[in-house]
C-alpha positions as CSV (number, residue, x, y, z in Angstrom):
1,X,150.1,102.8,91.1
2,X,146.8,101.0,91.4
3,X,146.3,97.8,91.0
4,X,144.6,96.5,87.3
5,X,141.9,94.4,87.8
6,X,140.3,92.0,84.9
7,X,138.1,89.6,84.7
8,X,137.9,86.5,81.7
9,X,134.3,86.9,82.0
10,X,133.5,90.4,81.2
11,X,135.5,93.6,80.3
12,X,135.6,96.9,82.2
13,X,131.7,98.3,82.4
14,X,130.6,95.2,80.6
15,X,127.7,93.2,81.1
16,X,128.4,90.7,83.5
17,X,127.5,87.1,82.1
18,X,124.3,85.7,83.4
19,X,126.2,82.3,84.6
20,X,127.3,85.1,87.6
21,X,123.8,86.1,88.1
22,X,121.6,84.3,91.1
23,X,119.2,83.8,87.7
24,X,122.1,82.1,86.2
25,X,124.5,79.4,88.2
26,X,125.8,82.2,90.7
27,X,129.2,81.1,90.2
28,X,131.8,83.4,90.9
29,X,134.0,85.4,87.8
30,X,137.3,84.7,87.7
31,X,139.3,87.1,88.3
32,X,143.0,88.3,87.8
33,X,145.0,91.3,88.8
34,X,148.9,92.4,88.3
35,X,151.2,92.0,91.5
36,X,151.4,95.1,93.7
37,X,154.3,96.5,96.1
38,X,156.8,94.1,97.6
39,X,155.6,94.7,101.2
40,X,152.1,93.2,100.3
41,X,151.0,90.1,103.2
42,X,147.6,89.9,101.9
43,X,144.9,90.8,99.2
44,X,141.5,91.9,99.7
45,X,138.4,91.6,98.2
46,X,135.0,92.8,98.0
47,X,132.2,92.8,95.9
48,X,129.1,95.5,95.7
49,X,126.0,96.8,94.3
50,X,125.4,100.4,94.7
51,X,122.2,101.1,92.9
52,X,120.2,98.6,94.9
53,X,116.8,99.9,96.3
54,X,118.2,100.2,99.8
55,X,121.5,101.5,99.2
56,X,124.7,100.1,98.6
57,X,124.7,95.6,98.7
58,X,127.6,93.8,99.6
59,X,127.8,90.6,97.7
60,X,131.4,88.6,98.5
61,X,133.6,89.7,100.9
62,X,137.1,87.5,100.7
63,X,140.4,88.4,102.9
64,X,143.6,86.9,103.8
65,X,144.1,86.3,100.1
66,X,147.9,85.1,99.8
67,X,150.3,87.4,99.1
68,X,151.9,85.2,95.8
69,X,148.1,85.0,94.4
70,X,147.0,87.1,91.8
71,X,144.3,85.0,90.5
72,X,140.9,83.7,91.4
73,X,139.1,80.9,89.8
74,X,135.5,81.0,88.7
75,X,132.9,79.5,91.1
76,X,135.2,80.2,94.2
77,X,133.4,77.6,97.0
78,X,131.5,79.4,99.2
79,X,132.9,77.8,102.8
80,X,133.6,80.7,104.9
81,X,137.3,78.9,104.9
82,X,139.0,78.2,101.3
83,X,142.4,76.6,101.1
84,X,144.9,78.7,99.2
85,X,142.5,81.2,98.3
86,X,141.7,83.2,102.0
87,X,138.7,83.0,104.3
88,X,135.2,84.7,103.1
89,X,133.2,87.4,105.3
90,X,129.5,87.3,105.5
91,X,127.8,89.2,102.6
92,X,124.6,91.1,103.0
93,X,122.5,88.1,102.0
94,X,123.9,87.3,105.2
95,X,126.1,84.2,103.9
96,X,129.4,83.3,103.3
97,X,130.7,83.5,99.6
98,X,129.6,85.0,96.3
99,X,126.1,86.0,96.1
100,X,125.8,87.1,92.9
101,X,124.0,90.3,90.7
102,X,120.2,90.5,91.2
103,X,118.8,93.2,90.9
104,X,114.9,94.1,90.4
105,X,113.5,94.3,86.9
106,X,114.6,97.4,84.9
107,X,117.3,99.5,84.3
108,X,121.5,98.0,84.6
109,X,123.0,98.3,88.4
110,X,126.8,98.1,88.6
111,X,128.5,96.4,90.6
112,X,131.9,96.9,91.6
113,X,134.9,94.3,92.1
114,X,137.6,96.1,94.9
115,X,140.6,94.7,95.3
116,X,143.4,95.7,98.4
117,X,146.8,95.3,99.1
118,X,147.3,94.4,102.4
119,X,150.6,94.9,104.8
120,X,149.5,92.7,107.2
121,X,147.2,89.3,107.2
122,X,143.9,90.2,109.1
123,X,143.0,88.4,112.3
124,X,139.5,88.6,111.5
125,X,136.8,86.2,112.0
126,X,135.0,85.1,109.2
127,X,131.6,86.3,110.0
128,X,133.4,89.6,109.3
129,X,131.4,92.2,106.6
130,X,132.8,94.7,104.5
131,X,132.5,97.4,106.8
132,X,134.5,95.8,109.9
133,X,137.2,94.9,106.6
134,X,137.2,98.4,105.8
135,X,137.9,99.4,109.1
136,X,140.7,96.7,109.8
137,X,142.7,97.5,106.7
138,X,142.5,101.2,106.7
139,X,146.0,101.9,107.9
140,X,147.4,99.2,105.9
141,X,146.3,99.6,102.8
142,X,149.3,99.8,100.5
143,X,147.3,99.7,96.4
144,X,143.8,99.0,95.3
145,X,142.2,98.8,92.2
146,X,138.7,97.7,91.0
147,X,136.6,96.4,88.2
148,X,133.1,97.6,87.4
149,X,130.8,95.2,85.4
150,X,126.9,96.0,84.9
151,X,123.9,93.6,85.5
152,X,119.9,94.0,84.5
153,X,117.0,91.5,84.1
């Protein structure tokens, strides 16, 4: 069963609110998501873009989310370390946190919101991108699920 993610700030394939935006206050959404197998240690997150100009753009990577969480606040700090909410990788704006939609002038991107179940808690370092995340969770992945929301300016 996958895992239903939503967000209070935009519905599936919405437009993404420009307080999200970097043109905005580049806060985080919140998001929100229903509790998954029993045997879940962690939750995983990433953000991307993959209509950018030079192929696909990571921008939040988040791991080591607790296990009795299924909610994230809007405007999530952006330390690579964040009490009770799990320890942020390095994006492809090369910082830690939530870097948020912007794309060039023209037509809607969409970025996508992945979330993981997890049957372990990574021993990852937070400089960690989405790629070495994929990598460490993928034989312990138990559910996903994922939230598309669109962005243009």
């Amino acid at each position: 069963m996958a895992i239903i993610l939503t967000s209070s700030a935009f519905s599936e394939g919405a437009v993404i609110p420009r307080r999200h935006a970097c043109n905005g206050d580049n806060l985080s959404p919140a998001l929100s998501w229903n509790k998954s197998v029993m045997a879940v240690r962690s939750y995983a997150l990433i953000m991307e873009d993959p209509d950018a100009p030079s192929g696909t753009f990571v921008h939040w990577v988040l791991f080591n989310i607790p296990p009795d969480r299924n909610q994230l606040p809007e405007g999530v700090e952006k330390n690579p370390d964040v009490p009770g909410i799990g320890r942020q990788g390095v994006n492809d704006a090369q910082k830690h946190g939530y870097c948020g939609p912007c794309p060039p002038p023209g037509k809607p991107h969409r970025y996508f919101f992945k979330i993981f179940a997890i049957d372990r808690i990574l021993d990852l370092p937070a400089e960690s991108t989405a790629a070495r995340l994929r990598e460490a969770i993928q034989s312990h992945l138990l559910d996903s699920g994922s939230l598309l929301g669109t962005y243009s300016r």
